[in-house]
N, C-alpha and C positions, 0 to 999 in steps of 0.2 A: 504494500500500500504506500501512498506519498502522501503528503501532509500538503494545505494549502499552499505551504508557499513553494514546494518543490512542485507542485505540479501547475502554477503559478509559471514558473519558469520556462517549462516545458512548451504551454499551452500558449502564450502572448510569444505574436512576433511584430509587433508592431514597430515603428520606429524610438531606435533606441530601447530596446530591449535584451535581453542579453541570448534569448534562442532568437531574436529578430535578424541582429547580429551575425549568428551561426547561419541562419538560411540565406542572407544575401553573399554570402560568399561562394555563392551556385548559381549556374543557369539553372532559370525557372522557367519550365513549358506555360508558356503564355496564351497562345492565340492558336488555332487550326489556321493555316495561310491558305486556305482557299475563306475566313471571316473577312481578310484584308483582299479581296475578289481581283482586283485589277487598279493600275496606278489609278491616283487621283480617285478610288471609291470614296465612298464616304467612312467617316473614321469608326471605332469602336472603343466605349468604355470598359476598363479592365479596371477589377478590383485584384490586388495583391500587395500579400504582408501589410495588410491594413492602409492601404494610401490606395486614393483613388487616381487612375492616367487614363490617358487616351492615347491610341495608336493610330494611324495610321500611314499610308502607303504613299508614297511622294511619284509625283510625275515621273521621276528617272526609274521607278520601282522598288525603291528601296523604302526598307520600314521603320520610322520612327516611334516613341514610346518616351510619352511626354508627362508631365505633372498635368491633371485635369482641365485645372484652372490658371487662366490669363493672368499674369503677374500684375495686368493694370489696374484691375477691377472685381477680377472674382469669378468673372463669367466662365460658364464651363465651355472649354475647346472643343467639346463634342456635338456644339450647336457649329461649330465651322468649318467654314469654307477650304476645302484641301482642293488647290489648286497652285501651278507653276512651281513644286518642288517647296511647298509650304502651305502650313494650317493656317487660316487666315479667321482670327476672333471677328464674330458677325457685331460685335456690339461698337467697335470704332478702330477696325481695320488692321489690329497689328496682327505682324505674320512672324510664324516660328517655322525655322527648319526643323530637319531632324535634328540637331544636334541642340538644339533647345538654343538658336543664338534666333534675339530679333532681327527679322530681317528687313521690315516695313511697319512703318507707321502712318496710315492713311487721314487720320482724325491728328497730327500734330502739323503746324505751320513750322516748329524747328524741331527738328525730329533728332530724338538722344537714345536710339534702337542699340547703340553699340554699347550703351549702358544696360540695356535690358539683360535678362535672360530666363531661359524655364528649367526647370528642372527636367534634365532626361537621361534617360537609361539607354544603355548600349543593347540591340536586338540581331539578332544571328536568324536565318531562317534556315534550318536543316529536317531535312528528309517532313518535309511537309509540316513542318511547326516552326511557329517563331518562339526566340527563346530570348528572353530577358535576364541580364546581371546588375542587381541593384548594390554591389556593393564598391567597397574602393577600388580605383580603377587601376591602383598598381600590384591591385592583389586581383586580377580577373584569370581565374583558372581557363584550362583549354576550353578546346569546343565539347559539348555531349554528347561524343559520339559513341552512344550507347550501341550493343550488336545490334538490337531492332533497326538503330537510325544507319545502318553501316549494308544495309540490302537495297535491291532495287525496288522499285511503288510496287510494282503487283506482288511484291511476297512480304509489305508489311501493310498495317493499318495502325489509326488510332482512333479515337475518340476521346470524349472527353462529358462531365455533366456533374453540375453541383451537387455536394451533398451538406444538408444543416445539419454540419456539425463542426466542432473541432476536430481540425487536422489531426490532433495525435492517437486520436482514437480512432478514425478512421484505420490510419496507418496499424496501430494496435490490433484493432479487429482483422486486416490482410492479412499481416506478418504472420499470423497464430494458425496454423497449420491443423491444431488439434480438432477444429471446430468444422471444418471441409467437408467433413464422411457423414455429419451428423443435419448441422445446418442444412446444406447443399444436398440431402439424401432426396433420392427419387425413389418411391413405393413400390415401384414394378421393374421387375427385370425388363435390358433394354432401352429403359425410359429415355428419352431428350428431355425432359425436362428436370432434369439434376443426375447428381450420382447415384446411378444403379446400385441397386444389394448385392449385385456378383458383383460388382468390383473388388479391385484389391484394398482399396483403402475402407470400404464397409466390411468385407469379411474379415481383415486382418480386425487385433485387437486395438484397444487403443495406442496410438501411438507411444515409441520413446522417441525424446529428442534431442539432437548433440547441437549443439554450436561448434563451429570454427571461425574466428575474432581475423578479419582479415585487414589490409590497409587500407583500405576503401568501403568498411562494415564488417559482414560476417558473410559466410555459408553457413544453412543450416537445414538440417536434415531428417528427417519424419521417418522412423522406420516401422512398418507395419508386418509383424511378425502375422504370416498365415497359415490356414488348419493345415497345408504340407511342410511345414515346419521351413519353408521358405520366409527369407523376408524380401517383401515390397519397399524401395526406398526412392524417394523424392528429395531432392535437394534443389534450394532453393539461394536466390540470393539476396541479400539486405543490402542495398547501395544507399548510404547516407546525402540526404538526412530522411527521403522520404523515398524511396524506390525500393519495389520488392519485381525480382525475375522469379519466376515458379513456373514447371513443364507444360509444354504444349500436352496435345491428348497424344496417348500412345501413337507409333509407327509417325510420326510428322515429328522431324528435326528442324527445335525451333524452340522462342519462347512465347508465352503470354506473360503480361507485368501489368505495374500502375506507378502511377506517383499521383503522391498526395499533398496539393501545392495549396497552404493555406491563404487565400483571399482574404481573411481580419481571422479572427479569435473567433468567430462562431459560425463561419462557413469555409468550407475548402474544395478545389477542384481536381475532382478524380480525373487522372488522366488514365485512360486504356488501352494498350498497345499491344501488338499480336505480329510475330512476324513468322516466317517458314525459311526453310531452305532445302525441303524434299518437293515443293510444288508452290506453284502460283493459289495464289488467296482467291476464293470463288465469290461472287457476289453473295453469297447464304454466308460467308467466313464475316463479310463487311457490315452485312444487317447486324449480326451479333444478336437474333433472337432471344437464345438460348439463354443468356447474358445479361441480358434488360440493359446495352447501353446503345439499341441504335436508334432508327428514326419512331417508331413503333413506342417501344418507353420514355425516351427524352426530346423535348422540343428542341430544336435542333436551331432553334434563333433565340432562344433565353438558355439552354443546355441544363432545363429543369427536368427532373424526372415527375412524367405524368404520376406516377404514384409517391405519395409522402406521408408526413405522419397525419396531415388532415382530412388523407381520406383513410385511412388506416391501411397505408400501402396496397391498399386492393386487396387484402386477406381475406380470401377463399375458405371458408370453415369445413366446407365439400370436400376441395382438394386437400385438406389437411389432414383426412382421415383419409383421403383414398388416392391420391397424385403425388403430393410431397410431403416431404417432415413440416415443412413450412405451409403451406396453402399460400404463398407467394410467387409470384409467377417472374420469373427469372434470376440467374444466381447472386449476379452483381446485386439487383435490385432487394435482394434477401438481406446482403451484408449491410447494404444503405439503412434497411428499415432498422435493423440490431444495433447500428451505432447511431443511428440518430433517435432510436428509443431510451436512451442512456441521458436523454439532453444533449443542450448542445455542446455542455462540457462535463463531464460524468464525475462525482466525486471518487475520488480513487480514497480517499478514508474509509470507503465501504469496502472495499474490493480484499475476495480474499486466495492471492495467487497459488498457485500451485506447480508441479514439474512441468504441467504442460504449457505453460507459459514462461518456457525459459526463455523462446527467444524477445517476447517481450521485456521481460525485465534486462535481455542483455543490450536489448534497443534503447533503455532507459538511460542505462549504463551510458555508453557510450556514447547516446545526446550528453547528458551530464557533461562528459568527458571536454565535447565539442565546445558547450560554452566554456570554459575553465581554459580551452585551449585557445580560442580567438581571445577569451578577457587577457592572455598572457603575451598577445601580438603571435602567433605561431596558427599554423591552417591546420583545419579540421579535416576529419578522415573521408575520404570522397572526393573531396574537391582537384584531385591530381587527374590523371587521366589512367591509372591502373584496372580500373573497371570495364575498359573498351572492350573487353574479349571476355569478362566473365559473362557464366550460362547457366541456367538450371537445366536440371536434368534429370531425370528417373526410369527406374527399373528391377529387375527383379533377382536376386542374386540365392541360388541354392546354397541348400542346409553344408554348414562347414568352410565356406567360403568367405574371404574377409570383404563384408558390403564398402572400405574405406578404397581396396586395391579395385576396384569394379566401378565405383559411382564418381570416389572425387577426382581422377584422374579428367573425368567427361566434362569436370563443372566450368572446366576453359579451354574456350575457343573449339570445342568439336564439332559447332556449324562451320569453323572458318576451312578447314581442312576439306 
């Protein structure tokens, strides 16, 4: 359990914060770049780490990512005019580059623009997302070229759709492996809609689970001992501060993940990314049905999910006796409802952990670690580019066999090969 102010710490990243601190020394997935459509579209408000911007896309193509508001007056930039390589405020004309320098002032007779300026963050657009670094700019780590972002478009996808809640539980609730077979269970053999009872991870017992503490987070591993005295192992990866890689379905070499990019203190954006590299992604892979993150469960111009706590996530009391454990109609959308039923910040004074939640308590851990590390001027785990090649991966290893010489050798780079 954490006491208010430890998890106080955790949970606020707002400016000037000391885990707010920890996250801006990361690219943060921002925007889908098909939201910024074409130069000169019109712009987009983005909430993240608690400050409100606007983005958009300059006549030359390139993406800017601005403080909201007009330094003259207050007026939000998301009422203006993006044209000729600059946002131009509708309320008395002045115009901002990307780089936040003014560059016109229409409403001044002696114009002092070279004294202006806006607050802006530097924006990357890689493998179909733009990515934002809000922190100092001589501490900007590589680019995120996570394995997903390192394939070509038709063998990855993303998405992405708010959930109310705090970040860290979101994140909390992904990472925890133990909850999958149970949460995510589907009633009938076969089923699409969750995990099948012959599966490995429903017939195996409850999981054991190991951590390995790596420099860029952990790997960590779920092993499901089953009735042939085999075990089932899944290994997973924790990329700091908010990135979890976890296996594709059997027989497809690849990963599915998320990151969980807090927006303020009491909402965050799941991001959802799926790549291959034994086949091209089918348009049934990009719906994401199954999943609850495509156009069918989230509005795809607010990236809300049609179902939330107000309508009671759509809970089926039907299907919950006869379809799934849940009576919730897709997996993502299952996790949404369980961490955003906690509040939107869960007291962990109540919380009473156990083995199966080692790797969250080692996620704690090592956040902890990370503010302690930035408060001493020194970078946080992740922010190097060691992560570029790690994978998850799973399978199934016979009785007598060491599942460490079998599974961790695969957990890098074995799509690259």
């Amino acid at each position: 359990m954490l006491n208010d102010a430890d998890s106080a710490l955790l949970t606020q990243t707002g400016p000037g914060t000391p885990m707010g601190d920890v996250m801006r020394r990361y690219w943060l997935p921002t925007l889908l770049s098909t939201e910024l459509s074409e130069p000169d579209s019109p712009p987009v408000r983005v909430k993240l780490l608690g400050e409100r911007l606007v983005a958009f896309r300059n006549t030359s193509g390139h993406v800017g990512m601005l403080e909201e508001f007009c330094p003259h007056r207050g007026v939000s930039l998301w009422l203006g005019r993006n044209e000729e390589n600059g946002l131009r405020c509708v309320f008395h004309g002045w115009k901002f580059d990307i780089d936040g320098n003014c560059v016109d002032q229409m409403g001044e007779r002696n114009p002092f623009k070279d004294k202006v300026h806006v607050v802006n963050y530097p924006a990357v657009e890689l493998a179909g997302v733009v990515w934002t670094y809000m922190g100092p700019r001589e501490l900007q780590p590589p680019l995120p070229n996570f394995a997903w972002t390192q394939v070509d478009e038709a063998y990855r996808h993303a998405t992405k759709v708010v959930q109310e809640c705090n970040w860290l539980q979101a994140l909390e609730g992904g990472i925890d492996t133990a909850h999958a077979p149970i949460l995510h269970r589907a009633l009938k053999p076969n089923s699409t809609r969750g995990i099948p009872p012959n599966s490995e991870t429903v017939r195996g017992r409850a999981p054991d689970l190991e951590v390995d503490v790596t420099d860029y987070g952990y790997r960590y591993f779920g092993l499901y001992h089953q009735p042939d005295d085999s075990t089932f192992v899944r290994a997973y990866q924790y990329i700091m501060p908010f990135t979890q890689a976890r296996p594709a379905e059997q027989g497809i070499l690849g990963n599915h993940g998320h990151f969980w990019v807090p927006m303020d203190d009491h909402e965050c954006m799941v991001w959802n990314w799926v790549f291959s590299v034994s086949r091209e992604l089918t348009e049934e892979d990009r719906l994401e049905e199954g999943r609850g993150n495509g156009p069918s469960h989230v509005d795809q111009t607010t990236f809300r999910s049609y179902a939330n706590e107000r309508n009671g996530w759509f809970i089926n009391r039907d299907d919950q006796k006869h379809e799934t454990f849940t009576g919730i109609d897709g997996i993502n959308t299952q996790d949404r409802a369980t961490q955003e039923s906690m509040g939107v910040i869960v007291d962990r004074k109540r919380e009473h952990l156990g083995p199966a939640d080692k790797a969250i308590i080692e996620a704690r851990r090592l956040l902890f670690d990370a503010v302690k590390t930035v408060r001493d001027g020194g970078s946080p785990l992740g922010a190097g580019d060691s992560y570029y090649l790690a994978q998850a991966f799973q399978g199934k290893v016979p009785e007598g066999e060491d599942w460490r010489e079998v599974i961790v050798p695969q957990t890098i780079a074995a799509w690259a090969k």
